[in-house]
N, C-alpha and C positions, 0 to 999 in steps of 0.2 A: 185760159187760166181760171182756174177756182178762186173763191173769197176764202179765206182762211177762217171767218168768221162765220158765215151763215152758208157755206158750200154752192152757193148760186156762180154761175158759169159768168164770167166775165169776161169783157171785149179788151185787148189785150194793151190799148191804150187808157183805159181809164183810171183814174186813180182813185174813186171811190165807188164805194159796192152799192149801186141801184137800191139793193133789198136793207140792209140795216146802216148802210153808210158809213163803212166802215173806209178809213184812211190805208192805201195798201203800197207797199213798196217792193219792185220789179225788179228781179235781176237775172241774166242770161248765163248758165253755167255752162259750158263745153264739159262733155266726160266720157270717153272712151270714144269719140266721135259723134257722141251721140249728142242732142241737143235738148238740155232740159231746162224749163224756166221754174224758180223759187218764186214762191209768194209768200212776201213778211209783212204781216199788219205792224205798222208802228206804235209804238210801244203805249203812247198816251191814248190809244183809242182802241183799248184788248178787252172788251168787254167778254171774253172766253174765261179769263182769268179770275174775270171780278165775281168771286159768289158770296160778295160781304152782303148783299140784301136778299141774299137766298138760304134757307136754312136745310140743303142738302148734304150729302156725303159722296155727292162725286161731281165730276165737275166737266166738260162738254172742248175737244178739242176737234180737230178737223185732221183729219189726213193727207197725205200730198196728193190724191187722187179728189178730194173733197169730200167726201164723206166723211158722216160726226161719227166721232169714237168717244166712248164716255169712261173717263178716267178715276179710280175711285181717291176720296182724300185717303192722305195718311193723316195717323192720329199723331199731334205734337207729343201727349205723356208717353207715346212707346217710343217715338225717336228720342227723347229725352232721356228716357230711361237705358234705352238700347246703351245712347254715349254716355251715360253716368257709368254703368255697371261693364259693358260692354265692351267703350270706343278702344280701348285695346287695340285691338281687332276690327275696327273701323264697322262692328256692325250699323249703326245709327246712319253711316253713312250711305251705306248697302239699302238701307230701307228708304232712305230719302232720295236713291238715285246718285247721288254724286260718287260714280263707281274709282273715278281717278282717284279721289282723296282716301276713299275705302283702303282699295289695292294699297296706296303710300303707307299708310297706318298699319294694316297687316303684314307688309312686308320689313316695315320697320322693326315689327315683332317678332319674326318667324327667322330674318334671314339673322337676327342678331345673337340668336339662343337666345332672346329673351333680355339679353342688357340692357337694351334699348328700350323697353317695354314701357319704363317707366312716362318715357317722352312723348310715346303715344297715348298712354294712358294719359296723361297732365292735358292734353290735346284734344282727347274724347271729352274728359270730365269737363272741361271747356266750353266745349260745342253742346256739350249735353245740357249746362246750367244755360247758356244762351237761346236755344232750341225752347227750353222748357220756361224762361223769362218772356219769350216772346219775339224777341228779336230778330230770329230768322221764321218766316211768315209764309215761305214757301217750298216744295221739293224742287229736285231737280228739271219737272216738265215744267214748274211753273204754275202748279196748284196748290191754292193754301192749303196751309193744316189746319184740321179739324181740333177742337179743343177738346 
């Protein structure tokens, strides 16, 4: 098993990671017969997430193999904007990753001729003034927004 954290190969009993000590949590999935283990850092010790003392625009995940992938921020004023003008059609959604609430919102529009629109729209405008207040801090990987 890999560290989710720093990708260093790890002994499959241990529960923190040698190299930056990171706190990890094990679980065994069965899938198709095949045997694969999940590696979940716990939540208080994600320092992947945390780019509050770093002043980039992208942000550093790990793959199920272990190697880093580098994820770029989104910017808060275009998903804000997106749901102001937009959330209609659930784009702000689409940009931040949360594909299920997208889909919900543009189907609400699409399948209704539009009667409904309004509901999604009061919904987007919603998400878009909170988005752009501050309130929601992350997309859907779990990387903050860039201001």
């Amino acid at each position: 098993m890999y560290c989710r954290n720093c990708g260093r190969k790890i002994e499959d009993d241990r529960e923190l990671c040698e190299e930056c000590e990171a706190k990890l949590k094990t679980e065994t999935v069965n899938n198709d017969a095949q045997k694969v283990e999940v590696v979940e850092e716990v939540v208080n010790n994600n320092p992947i997430n945390d780019n509050s003392s770093t002043n980039t625009n992208s942000a550093n995940t790990t793959s199920n193999n272990g190697a880093r992938v580098t994820t770029e921020q989104k910017s808060k004023l275009a998903a804000g904007l997106f749901g102001i003008f937009l959330g209609t059609f659930g784009v702000h959604n689409f940009y931040l990753g949360f594909t299920g609430k997208a889909v919900a919102q543009l189907l609400i529009t699409v399948l209704s001729c539009g009667f409904l629109s309004p509901v999604s729209g009061i919904w987007g405008l919603i998400e878009g003034i909170l988005i752009l207040s501050g309130d929601q801090k992350k997309d859907a990987s779990g990387v903050p927004l860039k201001d």
